[in-house]
N, CA, C and O of each residue as an XYZ file, in Angstrom:
460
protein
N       0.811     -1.184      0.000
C       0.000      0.000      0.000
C       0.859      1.254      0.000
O       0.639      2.095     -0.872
N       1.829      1.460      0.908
C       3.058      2.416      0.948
C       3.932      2.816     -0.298
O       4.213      3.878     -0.853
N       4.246      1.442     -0.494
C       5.044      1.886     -1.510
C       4.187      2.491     -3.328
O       4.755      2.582     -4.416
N       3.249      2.680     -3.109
C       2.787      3.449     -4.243
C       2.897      4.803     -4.145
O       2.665      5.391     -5.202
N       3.249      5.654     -2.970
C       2.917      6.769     -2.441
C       4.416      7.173     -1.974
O       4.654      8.224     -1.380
N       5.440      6.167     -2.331
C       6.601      6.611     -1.451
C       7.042      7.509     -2.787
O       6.612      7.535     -3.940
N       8.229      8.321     -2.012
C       8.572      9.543     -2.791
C      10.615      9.276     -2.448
O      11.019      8.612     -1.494
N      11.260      9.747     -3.147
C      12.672      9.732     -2.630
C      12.960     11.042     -1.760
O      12.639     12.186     -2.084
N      13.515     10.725     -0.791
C      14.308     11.874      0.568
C      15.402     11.832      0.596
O      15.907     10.871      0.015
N      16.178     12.669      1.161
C      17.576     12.981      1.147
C      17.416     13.183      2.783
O      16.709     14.013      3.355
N      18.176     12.302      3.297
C      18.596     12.026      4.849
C      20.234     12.123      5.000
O      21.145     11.561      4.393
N      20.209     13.062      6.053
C      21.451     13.305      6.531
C      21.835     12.366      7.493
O      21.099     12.015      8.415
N      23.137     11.888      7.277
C      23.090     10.756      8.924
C      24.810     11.699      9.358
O      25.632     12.084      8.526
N      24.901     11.842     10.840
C      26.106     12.267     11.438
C      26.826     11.484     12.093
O      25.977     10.851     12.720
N      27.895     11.047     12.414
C      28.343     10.028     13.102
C      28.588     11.033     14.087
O      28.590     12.241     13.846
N      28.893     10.258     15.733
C      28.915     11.206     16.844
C      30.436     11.473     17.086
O      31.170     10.522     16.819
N      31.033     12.624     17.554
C      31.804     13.455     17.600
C      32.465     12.610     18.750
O      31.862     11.796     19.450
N      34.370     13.068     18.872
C      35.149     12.166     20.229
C      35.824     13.620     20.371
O      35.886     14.703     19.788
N      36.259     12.998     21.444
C      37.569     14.338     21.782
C      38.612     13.671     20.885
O      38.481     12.648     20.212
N      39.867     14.611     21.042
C      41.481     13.867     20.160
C      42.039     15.126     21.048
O      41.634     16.286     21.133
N      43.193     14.401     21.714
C      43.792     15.445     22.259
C      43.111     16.327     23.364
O      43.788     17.248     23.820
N      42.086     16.174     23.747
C      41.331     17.398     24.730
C      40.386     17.991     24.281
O      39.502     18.402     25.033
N      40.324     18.263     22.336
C      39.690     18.885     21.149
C      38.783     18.379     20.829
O      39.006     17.400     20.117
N      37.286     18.687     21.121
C      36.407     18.110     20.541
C      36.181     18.217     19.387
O      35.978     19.341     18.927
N      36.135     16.635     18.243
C      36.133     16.854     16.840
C      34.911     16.545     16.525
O      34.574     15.489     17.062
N      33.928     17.124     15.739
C      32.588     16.578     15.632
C      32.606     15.492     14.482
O      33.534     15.147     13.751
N      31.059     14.982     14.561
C      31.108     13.688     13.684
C      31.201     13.980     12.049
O      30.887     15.092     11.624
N      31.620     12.992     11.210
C      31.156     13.576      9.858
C      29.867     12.913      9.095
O      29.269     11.886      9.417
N      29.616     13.755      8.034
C      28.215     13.470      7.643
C      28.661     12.802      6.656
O      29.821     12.750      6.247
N      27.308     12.040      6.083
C      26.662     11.462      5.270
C      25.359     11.364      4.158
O      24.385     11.595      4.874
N      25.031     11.216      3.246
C      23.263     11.290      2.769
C      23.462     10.348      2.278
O      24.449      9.771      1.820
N      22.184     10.123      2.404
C      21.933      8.363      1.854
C      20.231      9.189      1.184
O      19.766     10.311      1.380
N      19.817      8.239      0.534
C      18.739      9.009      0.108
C      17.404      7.343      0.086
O      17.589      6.214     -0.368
N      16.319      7.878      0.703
C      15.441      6.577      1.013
C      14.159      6.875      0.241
O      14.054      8.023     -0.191
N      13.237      6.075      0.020
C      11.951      5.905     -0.332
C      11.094      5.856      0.145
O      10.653      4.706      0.147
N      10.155      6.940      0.916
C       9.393      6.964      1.953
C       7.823      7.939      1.831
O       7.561      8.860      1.057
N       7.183      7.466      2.646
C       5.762      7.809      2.338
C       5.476      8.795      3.540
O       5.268      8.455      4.705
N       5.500      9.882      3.114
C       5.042     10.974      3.944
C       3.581     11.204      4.218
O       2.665     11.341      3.406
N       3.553     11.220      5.574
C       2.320     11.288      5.838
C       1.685     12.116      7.151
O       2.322     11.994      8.198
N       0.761     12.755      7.172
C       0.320     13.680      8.506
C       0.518     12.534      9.594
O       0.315     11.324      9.500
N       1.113     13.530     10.968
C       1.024     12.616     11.821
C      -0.079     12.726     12.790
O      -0.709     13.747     13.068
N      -0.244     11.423     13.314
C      -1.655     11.791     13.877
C      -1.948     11.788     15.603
O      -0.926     11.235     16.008
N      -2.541     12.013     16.470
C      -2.126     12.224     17.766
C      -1.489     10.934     18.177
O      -0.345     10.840     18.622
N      -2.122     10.190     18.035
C      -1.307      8.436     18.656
C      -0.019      8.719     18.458
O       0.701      8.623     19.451
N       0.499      9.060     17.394
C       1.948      9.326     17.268
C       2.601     10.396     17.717
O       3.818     10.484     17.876
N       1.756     11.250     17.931
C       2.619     12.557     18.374
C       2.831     12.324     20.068
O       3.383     13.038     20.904
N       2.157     11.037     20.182
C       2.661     10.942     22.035
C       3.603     10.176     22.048
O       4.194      9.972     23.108
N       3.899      9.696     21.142
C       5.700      9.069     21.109
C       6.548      9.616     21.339
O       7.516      9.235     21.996
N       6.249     11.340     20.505
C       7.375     12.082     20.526
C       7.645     12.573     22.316
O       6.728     12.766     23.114
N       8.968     12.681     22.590
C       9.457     13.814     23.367
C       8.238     15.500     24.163
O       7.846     16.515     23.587
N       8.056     15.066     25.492
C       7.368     16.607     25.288
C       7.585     17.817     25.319
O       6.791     18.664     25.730
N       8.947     18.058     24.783
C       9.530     19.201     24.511
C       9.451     19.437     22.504
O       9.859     20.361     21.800
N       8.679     18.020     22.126
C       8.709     18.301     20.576
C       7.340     18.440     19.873
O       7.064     18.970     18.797
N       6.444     17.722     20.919
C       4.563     17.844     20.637
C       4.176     19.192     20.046
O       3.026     19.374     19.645
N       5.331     20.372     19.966
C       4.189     21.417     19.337
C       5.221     21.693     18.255
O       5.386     22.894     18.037
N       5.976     20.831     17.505
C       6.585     21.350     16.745
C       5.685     20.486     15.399
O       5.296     19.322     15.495
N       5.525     21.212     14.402
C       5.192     20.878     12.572
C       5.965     19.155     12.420
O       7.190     19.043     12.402
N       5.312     18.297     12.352
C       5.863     16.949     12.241
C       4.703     16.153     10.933
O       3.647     16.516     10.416
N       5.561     14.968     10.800
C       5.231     14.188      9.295
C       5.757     12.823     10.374
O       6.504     12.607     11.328
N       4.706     12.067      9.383
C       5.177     10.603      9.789
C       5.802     10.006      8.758
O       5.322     10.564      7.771
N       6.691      9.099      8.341
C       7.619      8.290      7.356
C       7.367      7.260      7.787
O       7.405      6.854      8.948
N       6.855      6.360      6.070
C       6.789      5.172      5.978
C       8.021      4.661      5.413
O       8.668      5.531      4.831
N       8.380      3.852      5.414
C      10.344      3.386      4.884
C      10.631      2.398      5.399
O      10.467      1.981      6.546
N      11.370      1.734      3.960
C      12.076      0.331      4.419
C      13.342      0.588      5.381
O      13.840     -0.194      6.192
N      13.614      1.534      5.152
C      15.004      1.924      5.560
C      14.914      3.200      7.079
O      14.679      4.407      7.117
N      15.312      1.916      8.415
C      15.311      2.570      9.771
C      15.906      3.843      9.648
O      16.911      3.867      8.938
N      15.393      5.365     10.372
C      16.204      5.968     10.748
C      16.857      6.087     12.103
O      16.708      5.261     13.004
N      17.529      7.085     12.170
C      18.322      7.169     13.588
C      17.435      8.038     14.441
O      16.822      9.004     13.988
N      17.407      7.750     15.369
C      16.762      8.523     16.631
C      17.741      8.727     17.378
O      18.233      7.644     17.697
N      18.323      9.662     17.861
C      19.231     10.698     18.637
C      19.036     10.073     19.979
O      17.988      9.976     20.616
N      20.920      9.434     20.473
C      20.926      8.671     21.798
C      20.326      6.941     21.567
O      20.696      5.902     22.114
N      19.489      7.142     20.743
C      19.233      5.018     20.444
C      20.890      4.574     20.406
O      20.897      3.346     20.309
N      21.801      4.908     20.431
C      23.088      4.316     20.544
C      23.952      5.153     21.400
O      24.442      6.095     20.777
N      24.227      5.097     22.438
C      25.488      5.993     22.811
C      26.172      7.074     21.967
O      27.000      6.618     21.178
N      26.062      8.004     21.959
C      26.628      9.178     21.462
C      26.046      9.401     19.812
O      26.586     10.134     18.983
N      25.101      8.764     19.642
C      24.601      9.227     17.915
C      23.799     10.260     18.258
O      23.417     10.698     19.343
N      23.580     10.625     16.922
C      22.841     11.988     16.850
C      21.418     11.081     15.664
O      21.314      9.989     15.103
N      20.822     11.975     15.756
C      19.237     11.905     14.870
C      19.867     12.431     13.874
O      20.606     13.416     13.863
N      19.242     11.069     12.218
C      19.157     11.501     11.308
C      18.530     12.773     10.764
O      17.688     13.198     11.556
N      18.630     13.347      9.930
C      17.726     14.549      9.530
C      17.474     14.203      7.986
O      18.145     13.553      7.184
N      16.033     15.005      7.853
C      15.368     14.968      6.290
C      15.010     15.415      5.899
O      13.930     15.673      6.431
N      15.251     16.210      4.438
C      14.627     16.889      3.811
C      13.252     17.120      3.600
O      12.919     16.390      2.666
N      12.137     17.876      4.068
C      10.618     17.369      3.383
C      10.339     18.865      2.837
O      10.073     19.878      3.483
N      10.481     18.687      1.462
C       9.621     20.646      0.995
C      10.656     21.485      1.414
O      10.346     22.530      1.986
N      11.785     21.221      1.238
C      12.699     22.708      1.640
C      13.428     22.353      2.890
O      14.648     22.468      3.015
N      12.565     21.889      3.865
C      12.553     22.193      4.892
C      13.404     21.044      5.942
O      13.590     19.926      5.462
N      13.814     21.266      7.084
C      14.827     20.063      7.883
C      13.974     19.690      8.909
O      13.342     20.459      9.634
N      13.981     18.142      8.950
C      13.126     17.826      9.938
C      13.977     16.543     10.329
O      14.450     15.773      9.494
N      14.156     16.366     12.158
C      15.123     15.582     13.031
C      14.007     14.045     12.953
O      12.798     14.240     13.081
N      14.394     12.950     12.793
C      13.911     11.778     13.348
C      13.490     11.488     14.923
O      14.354     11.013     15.661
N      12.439     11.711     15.339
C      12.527     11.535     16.704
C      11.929     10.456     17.265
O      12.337     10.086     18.366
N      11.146      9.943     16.794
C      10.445      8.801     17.293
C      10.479      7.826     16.044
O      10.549      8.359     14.937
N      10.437      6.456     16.123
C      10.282      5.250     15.496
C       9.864      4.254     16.141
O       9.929      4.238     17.371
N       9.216      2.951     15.230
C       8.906      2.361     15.709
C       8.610      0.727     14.629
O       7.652      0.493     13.892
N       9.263      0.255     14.786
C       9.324     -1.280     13.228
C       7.673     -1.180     12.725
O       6.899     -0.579     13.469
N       7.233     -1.694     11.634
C       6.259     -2.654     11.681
C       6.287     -3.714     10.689
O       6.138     -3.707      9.467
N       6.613     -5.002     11.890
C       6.993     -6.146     10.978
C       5.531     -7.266     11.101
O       5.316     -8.176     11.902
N       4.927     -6.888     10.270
C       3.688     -7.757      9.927
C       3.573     -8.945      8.945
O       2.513     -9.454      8.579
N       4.896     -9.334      8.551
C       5.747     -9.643      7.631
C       4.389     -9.956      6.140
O       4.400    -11.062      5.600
N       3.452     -8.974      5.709
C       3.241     -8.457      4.871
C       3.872     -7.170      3.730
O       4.180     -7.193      2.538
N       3.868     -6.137      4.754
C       4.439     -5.323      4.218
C       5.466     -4.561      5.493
O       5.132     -3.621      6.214
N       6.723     -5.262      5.490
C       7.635     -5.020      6.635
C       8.171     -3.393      6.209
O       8.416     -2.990      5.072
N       8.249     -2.722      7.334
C       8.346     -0.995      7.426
C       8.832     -0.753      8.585
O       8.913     -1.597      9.478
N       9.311      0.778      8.699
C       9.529      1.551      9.513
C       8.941      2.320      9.527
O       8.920      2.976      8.486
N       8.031      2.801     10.721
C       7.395      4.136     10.858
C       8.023      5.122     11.765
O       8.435      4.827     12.887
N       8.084      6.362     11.215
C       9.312      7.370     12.282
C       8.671      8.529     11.727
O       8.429      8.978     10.607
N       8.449      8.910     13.170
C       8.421     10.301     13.128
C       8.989     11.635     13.217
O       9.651     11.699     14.253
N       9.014     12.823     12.512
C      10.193     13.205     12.141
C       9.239     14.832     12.479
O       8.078     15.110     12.179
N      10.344     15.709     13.241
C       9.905     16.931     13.418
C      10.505     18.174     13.049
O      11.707     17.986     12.858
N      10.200     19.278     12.880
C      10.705     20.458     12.128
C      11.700     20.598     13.197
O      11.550     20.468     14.411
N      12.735     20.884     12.519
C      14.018     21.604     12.983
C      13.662     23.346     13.370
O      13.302     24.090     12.458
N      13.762     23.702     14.348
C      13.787     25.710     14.542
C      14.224     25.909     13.957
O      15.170     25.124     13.891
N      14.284     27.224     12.602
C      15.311     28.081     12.035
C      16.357     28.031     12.483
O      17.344     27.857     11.768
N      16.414     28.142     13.518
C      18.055     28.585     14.482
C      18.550     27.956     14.764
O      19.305     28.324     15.663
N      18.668     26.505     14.370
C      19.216     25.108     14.932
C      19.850     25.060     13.672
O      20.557     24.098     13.373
């Protein structure tokens, strides 16, 4: 059903930053670019998110391809994605392996201007 509706994205992935020397060096980037079905998100999902992120402009992503959620690993950072111009952080996910149509659903929220 998804994949008739999926569209290609351009996702940033960062690897997380070490010290060297005392010097904190940050991580370097990446884009990988995925096939995903954008879609309004709807309250069930917006209580996944963080409640410092519930009032920010968010989309839900359908995708074969997991993103990163910021801290799911020791020191990673959240993928980011292009939607319309605009940058939006991965913050919530969640599999769905129905082994019909196996997916990732993640929800992804507007970045502030100033970030």
């Amino acid at each position: 059903m998804f994949g008739v509706f999926r569209r290609p994205l351009t996702v940033t992935r960062k690897s997380g930053g070490e010290y060297v020397d005392g010097v904190w060096q940050p991580g370097s980037e990446s884009q990988i670019t995925i096939q995903a079905s954008v879609q309004p998100t709807n309250p069930d999902d917006m209580e996944l998110l963080p409640s410092g992120r519930r009032d920010r402009q968010a989309f839900t992503l359908y995708a074969d391809t997991p993103l990163r959620i910021s801290g799911e690993v020791e020191g990673s950072n959240a993928d980011t994605v292009n939607i319309d111009g605009a940058k939006y952080e991965a913050s919530a996910r969640r599999p769905w392996q129905n082994n019909i149509i196996n997916h990732h659903v993640t929800v992804v929220t507007k970045v502030p201007d100033d970030d």
